[in-house]
C-alpha positions as CSV (number, residue, x, y, z in Angstrom):
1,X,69.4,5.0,71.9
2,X,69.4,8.7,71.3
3,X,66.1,10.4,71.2
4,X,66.0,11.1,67.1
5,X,66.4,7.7,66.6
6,X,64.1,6.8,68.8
7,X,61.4,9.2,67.4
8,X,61.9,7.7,64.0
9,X,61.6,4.3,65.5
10,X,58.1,4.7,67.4
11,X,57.3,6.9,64.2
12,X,57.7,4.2,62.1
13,X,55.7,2.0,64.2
14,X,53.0,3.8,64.2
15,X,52.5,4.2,60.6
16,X,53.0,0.3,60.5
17,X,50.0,0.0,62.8
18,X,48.4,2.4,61.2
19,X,48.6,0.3,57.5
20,X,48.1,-3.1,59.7
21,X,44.8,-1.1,60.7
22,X,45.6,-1.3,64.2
23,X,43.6,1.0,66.6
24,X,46.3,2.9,68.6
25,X,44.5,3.1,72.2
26,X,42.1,-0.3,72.5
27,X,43.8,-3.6,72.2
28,X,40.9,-4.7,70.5
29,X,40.8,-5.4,66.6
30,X,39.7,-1.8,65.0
31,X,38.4,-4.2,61.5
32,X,35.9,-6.0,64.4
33,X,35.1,-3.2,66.7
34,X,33.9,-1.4,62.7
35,X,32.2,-4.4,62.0
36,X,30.3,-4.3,65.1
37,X,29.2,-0.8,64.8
38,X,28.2,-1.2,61.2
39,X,26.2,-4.2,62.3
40,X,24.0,-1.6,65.4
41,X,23.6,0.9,63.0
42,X,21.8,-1.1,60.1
43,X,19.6,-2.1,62.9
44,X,19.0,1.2,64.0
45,X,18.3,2.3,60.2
46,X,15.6,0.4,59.9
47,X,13.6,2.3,62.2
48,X,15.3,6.2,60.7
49,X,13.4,8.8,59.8
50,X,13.7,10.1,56.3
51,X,14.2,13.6,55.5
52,X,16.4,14.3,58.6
53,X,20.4,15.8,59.1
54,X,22.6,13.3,58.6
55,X,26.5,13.8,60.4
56,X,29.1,10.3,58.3
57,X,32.3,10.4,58.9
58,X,35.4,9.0,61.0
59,X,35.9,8.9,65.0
60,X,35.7,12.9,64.4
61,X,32.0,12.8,63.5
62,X,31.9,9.5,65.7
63,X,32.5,11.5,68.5
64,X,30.8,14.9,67.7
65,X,27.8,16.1,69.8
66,X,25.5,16.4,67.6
67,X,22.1,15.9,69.6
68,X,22.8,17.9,72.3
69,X,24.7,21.0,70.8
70,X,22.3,21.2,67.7
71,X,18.8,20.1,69.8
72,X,17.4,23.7,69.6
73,X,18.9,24.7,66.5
74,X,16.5,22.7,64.0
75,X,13.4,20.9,64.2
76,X,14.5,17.9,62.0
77,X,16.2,14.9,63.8
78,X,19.6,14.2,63.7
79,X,21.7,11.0,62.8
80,X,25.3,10.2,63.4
81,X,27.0,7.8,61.5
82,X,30.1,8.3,62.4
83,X,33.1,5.1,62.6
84,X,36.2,5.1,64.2
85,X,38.5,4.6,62.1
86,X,36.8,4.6,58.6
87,X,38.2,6.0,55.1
88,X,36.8,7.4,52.3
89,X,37.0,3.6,51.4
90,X,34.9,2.5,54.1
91,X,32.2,5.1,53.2
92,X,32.4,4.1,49.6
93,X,31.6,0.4,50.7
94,X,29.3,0.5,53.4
95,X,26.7,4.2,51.6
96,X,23.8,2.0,52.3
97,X,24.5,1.4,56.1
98,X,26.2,4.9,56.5
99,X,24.2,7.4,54.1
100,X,21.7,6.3,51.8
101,X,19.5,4.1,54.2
102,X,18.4,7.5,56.2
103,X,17.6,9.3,53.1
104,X,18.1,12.6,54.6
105,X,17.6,15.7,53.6
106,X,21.0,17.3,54.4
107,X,24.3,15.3,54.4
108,X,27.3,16.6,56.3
109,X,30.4,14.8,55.6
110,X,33.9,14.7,57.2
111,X,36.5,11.8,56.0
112,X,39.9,11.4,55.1
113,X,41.8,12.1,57.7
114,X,42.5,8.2,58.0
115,X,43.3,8.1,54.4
116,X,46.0,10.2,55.3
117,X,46.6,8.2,58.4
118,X,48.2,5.8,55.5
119,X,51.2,6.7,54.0
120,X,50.4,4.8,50.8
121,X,46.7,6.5,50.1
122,X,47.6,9.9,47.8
123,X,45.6,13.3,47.9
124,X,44.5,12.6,44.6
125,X,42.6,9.2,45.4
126,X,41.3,10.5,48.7
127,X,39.3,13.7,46.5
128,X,38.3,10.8,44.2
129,X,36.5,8.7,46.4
130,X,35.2,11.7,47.8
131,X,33.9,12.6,44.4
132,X,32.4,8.9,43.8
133,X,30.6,9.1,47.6
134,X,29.3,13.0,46.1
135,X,28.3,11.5,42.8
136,X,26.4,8.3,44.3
137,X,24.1,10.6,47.4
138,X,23.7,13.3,44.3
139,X,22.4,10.1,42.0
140,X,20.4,8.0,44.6
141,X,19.2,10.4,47.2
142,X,18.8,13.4,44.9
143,X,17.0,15.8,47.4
144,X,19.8,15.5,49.7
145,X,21.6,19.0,50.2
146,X,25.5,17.8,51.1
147,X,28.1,19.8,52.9
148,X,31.9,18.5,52.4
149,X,33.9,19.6,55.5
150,X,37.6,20.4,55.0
151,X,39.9,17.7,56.6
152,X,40.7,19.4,60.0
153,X,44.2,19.8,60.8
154,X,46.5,17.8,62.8
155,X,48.6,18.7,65.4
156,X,52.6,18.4,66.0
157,X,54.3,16.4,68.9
158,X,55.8,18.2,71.5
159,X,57.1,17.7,75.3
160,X,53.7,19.2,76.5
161,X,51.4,16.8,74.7
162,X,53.4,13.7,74.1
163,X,49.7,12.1,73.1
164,X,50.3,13.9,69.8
165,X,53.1,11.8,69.1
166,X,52.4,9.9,65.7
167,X,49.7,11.8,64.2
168,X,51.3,14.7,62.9
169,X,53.9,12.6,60.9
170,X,51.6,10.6,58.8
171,X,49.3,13.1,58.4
172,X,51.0,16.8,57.3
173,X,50.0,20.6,56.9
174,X,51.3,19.8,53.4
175,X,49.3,16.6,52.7
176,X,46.0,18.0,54.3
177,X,46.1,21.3,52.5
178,X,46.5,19.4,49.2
179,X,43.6,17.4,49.8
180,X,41.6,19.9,51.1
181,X,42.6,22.0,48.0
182,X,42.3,19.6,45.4
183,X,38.3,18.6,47.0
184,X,37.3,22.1,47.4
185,X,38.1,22.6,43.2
186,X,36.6,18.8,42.6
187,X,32.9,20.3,44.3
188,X,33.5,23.3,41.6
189,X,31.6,21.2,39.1
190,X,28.4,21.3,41.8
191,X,26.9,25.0,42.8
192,X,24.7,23.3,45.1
193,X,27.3,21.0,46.9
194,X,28.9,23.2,49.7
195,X,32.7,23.2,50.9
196,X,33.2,24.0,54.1
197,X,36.2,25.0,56.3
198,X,36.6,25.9,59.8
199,X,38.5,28.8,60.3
200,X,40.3,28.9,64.0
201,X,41.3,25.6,64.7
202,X,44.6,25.9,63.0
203,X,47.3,28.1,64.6
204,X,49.2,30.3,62.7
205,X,51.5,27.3,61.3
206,X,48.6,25.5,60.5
207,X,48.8,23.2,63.5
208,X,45.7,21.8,65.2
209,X,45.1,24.2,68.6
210,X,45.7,22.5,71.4
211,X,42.6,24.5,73.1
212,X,40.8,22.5,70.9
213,X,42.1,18.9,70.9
214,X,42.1,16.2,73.2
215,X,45.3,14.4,71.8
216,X,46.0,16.2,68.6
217,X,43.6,14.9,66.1
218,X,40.4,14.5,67.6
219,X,38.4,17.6,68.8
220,X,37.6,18.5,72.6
221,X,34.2,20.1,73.7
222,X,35.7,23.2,72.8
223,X,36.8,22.3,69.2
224,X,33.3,20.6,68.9
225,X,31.7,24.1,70.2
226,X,33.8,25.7,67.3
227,X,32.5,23.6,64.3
228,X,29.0,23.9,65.8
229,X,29.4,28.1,64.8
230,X,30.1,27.2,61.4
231,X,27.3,24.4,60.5
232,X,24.6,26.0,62.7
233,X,23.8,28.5,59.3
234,X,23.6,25.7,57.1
235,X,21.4,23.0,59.3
């Protein structure tokens, strides 16, 4: 088979998996592995803190650092309820579990990258749910200052970093700088609700830097150490 067409086959797998809602690296069901981390974090909610930094997002957030990079950067505590794997969907469905249980006082949210993940889900619907999640914290935890991250970008396959392979075709420069663009006029209608992007993780084509990346999506230390510059003025 000759190596285009065997691009376009593995590429087309992996969107399939990818709808199906198939974790690409754990064998295990993503829909149970979500389940079960939904299930520790209620628990853990019901001893939160109020009034404390909240991190809710995807794997990206899941992932992120949080306690240890931000420790001596703020007195208030800080939660992370970040899910592999979740949409702007799965936020919109589980606000209690993931937001508004922990009342906190400042809300930074990154989602949609999975939305993309899905070849179905649009721009448009992705800065609409991200509206509905905005409207809901700004209506039942009103004292909550929120912070909507720009969708980072992705990065491209390439002989180097064969890990990459999948990610950039499902989710495109042209398909995160729509959403990204379209959410960032959507928070227009609140002065109070900030926007933020990350400047220097794209390279000059807009690709993910590998420097920062582990596989091509998800941030390194490095990447991690990057974001950490611009949230550390806003904690």
């Amino acid at each position: 088979m000759r190596f285009m067409e065997l691009k376009a086959r593995i590429a087309n797998e992996l969107t399939d998996m990818v709808n199906r809602n198939i974790d690409f690296f754990d064998t295990t069901n993503q829909g149970e592995r979500q389940s079960q981390k939904l299930s520790t974090l209620k628990e853990l909610n019901k001893s939160a803190k109020p009034g404390q930094i909240l991190f809710a997002g995807d794997s990206i957030t899941e992932d992120f650092p949080v306690h240890e990079m931000f420790m001596d950067e703020t007195e208030l505590g800080i939660y992370n309820r970040g899910v592999g794997g979740y949409t702007t969907q799965n936020i919109l469905d589980h606000m209690d579990t993931c937001i508004l249980d922990l009342r906190p006082s400042k809300l930074f949210l990154l989602i949609g990258t999975n939305d993309l993940g899905n070849v179905s889900t649009k721009p448009r619907k992705i800065c609409a749910n991200i509206e509905t999640i905005v409207k809901i914290v700004k209506e039942r935890s009103p004292g909550t200052k929120i912070c909507v991250q720009a969708i980072y970008p992705a990065a491209p396959a390439c002989d180097a970093h064969p890990d990459a392979f999948g990610y950039w075709g499902i989710r495109t420069k042209q398909t995160i700088d729509e959403t990204n663009a379209l959410t960032k006029a959507m928070l227009g209608q609140w002065p109070d609700v900030t926007f933020l992007e990350v400047p220097g993780l794209a390279d000059e084509a807009g690709h993910l830097r590998w420097e920062y990346t582990r596989d091509g999506l998800h941030l390194n230390i490095s990447g991690y150490r990057l974001v950490k510059c611009q949230l550390r003025a806003l904690l």
